[in-house]
C-alpha positions as CSV (number, residue, x, y, z in Angstrom):
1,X,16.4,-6.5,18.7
2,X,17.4,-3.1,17.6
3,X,20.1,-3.0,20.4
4,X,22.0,-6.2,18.6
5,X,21.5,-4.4,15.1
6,X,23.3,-1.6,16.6
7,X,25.9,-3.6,18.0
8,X,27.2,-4.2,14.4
9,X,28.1,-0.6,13.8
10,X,26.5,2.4,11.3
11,X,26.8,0.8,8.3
12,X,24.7,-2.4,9.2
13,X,22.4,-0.4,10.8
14,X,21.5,1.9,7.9
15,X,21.7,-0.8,5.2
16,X,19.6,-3.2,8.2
17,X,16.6,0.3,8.3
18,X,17.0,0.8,4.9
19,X,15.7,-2.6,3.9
20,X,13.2,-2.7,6.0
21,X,11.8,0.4,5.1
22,X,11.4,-1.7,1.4
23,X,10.8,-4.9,3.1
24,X,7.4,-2.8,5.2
25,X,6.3,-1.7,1.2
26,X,6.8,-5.4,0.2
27,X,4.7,-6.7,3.3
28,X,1.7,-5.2,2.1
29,X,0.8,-7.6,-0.9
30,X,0.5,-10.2,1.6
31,X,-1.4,-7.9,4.2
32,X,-4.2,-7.3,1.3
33,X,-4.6,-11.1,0.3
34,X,-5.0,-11.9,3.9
35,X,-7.6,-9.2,3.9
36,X,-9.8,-10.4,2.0
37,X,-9.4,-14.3,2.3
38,X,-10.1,-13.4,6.1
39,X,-13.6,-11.3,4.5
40,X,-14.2,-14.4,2.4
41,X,-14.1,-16.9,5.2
42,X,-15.9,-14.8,7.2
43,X,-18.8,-14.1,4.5
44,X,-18.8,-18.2,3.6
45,X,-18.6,-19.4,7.1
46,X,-22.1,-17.1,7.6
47,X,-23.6,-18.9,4.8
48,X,-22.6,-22.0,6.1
49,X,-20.1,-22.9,3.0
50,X,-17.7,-24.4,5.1
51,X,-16.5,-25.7,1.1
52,X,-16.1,-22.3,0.4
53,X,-14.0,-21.1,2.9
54,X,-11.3,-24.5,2.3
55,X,-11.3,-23.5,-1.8
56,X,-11.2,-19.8,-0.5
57,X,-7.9,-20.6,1.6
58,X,-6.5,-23.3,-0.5
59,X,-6.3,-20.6,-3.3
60,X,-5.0,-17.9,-1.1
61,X,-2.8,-20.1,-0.1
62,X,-1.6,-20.9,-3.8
63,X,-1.4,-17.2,-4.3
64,X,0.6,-16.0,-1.6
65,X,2.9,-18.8,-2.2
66,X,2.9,-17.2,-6.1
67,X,3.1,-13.6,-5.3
68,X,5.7,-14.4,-3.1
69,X,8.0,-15.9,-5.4
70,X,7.1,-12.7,-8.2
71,X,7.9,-10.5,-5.5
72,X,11.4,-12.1,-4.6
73,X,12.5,-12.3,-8.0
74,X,12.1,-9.0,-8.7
75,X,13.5,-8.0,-4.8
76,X,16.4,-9.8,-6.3
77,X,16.8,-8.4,-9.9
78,X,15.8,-4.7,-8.8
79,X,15.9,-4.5,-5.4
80,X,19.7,-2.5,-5.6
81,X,18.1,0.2,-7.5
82,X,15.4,0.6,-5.1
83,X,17.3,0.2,-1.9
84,X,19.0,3.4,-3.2
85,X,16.2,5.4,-3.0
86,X,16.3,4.6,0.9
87,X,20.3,6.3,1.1
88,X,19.7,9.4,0.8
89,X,20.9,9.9,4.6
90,X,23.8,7.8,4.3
91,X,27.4,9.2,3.7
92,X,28.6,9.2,-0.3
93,X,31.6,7.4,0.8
94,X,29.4,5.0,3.0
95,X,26.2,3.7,0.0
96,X,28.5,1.2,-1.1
97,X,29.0,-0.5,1.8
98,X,25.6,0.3,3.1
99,X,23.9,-1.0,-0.2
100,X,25.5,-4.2,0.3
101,X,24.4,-4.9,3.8
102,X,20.4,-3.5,2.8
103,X,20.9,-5.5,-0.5
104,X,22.2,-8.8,1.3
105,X,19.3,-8.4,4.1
106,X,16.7,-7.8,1.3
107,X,17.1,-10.8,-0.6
108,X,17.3,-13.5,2.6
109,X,13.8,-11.3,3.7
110,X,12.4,-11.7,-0.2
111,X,13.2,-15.6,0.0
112,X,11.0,-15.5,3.0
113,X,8.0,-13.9,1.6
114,X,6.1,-16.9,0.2
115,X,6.0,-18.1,4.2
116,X,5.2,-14.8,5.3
117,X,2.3,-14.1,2.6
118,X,1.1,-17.7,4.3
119,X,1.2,-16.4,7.7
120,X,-1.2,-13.8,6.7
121,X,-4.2,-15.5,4.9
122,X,-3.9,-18.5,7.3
123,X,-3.8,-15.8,10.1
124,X,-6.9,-13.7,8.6
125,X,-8.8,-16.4,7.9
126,X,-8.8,-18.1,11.2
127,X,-9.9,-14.8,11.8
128,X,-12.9,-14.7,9.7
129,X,-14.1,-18.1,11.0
130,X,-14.0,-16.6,14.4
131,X,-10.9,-17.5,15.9
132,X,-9.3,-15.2,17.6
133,X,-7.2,-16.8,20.0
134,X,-4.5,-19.0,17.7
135,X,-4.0,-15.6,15.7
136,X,-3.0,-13.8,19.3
137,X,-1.1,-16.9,20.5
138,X,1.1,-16.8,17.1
139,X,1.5,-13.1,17.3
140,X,3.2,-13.6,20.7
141,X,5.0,-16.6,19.3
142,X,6.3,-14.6,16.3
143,X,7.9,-11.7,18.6
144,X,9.5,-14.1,21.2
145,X,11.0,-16.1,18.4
146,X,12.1,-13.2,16.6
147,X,14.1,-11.8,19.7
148,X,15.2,-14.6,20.8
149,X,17.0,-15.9,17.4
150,X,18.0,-12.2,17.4
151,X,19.5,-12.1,20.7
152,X,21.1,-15.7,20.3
153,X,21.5,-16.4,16.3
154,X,24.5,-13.6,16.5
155,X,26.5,-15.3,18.6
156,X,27.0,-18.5,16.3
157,X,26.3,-16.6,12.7
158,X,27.2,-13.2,12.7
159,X,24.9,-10.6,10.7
160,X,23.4,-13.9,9.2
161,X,21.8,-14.4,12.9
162,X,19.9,-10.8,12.5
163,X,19.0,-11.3,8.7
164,X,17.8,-15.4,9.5
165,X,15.8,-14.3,12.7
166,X,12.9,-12.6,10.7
167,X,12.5,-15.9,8.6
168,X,12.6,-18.1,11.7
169,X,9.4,-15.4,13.6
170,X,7.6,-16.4,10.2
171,X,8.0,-20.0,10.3
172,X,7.2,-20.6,14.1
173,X,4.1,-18.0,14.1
174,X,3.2,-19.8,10.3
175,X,2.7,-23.5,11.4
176,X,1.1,-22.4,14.6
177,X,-1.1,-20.6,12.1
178,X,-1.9,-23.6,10.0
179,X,-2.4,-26.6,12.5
180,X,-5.2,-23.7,14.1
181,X,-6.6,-23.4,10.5
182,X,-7.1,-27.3,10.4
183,X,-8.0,-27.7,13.8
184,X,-10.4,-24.9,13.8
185,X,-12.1,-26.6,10.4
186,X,-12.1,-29.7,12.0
187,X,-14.5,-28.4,15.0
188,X,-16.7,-26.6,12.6
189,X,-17.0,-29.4,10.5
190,X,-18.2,-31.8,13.2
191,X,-20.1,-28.7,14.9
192,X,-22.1,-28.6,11.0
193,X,-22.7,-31.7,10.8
194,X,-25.3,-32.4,14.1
């Protein structure tokens, strides 16, 4: 991926590693709601609350979708201000130009968090009933479909092939996520109930 980043010259590429320097801060809201919605599932599924762990998601699921959008809207209303703080390598003549690329990249990758912060308590908490395996599976999903829409998106869109081909690793890796969730509840379910 970062060999077609580079392909679209300096500028792109420090307004491309400047966002997501911010986008890697940004990330970890989502990371620590997944944390412990994946602790929750895990502590309910031990005391056989299957009930639990469905309100437990369900509200996860509710706040990432919330955080997300808080997090976005103030990607997009501050998110110039702190991309500058990641210039400070760039050429004076260059952070205009730059800012624009990291600013551009930074709010497609904001409008995207809500899926993202989805991806991670469906993909902790699969973990916390036990489930490895779908989690793996989606990781590998996520990476292939991120390279791939990065190798191939460019050639149709432009930048708007690198900056779309983060969104599409979250979708594909996100439903995987969430038919494993259901699935998964279904076999406990029935596996409870005997």
């Amino acid at each position: 991926m970062q060999q077609v980043v580079n392909g679209f010259g300096f500028i792109f590429v420090a307004g491309f590693n400047a966002a997501s320097r911010l986008v890697g801060l940004i990330e970890l809201a989502g990371a620590s709601l997944g944390n412990a919605v994946g602790t929750f599932a895990g502590q309910n599924l031990g005391a056989g609350r299957l009930d639990r762990v469905k309100l437990g998601m369900r509200r996860a699921a509710q706040l990432g979708v919330l955080f997300g959008v808080i997090v976005a809207a103030v990607m997009i209303l501050f998110g110039e201000g702190l991309l500058s703080l990641f210039l400070t390598d760039v050429d004076a003549l260059k952070v205009a130009e730059t800012l624009e690329v990291a600013y551009l990249y930074l709010v497609v990758m904001s409008l995207g968090l809500p899926m993202l912060y989805l991806l991670f308590g469906y993909r902790t908490t699969l973990q916390g009933i036990g489930d490895t395996f779908i989690p793996m599976v989606s990781g590998f999903v996520e990476l292939v479909m991120r390279i791939l829409c990065a190798v191939v998106l460019p050639l149709f869109m432009g930048e708007w092939g690198i900056y779309l081909s983060e969104i599409a690793a979250w979708v594909g890796a996100a439903i995987l996520l969430i038919w494993g969730y259901y699935y998964r509840m279904r076999q406990l379910e029935r596996k409870m109930a005997k």
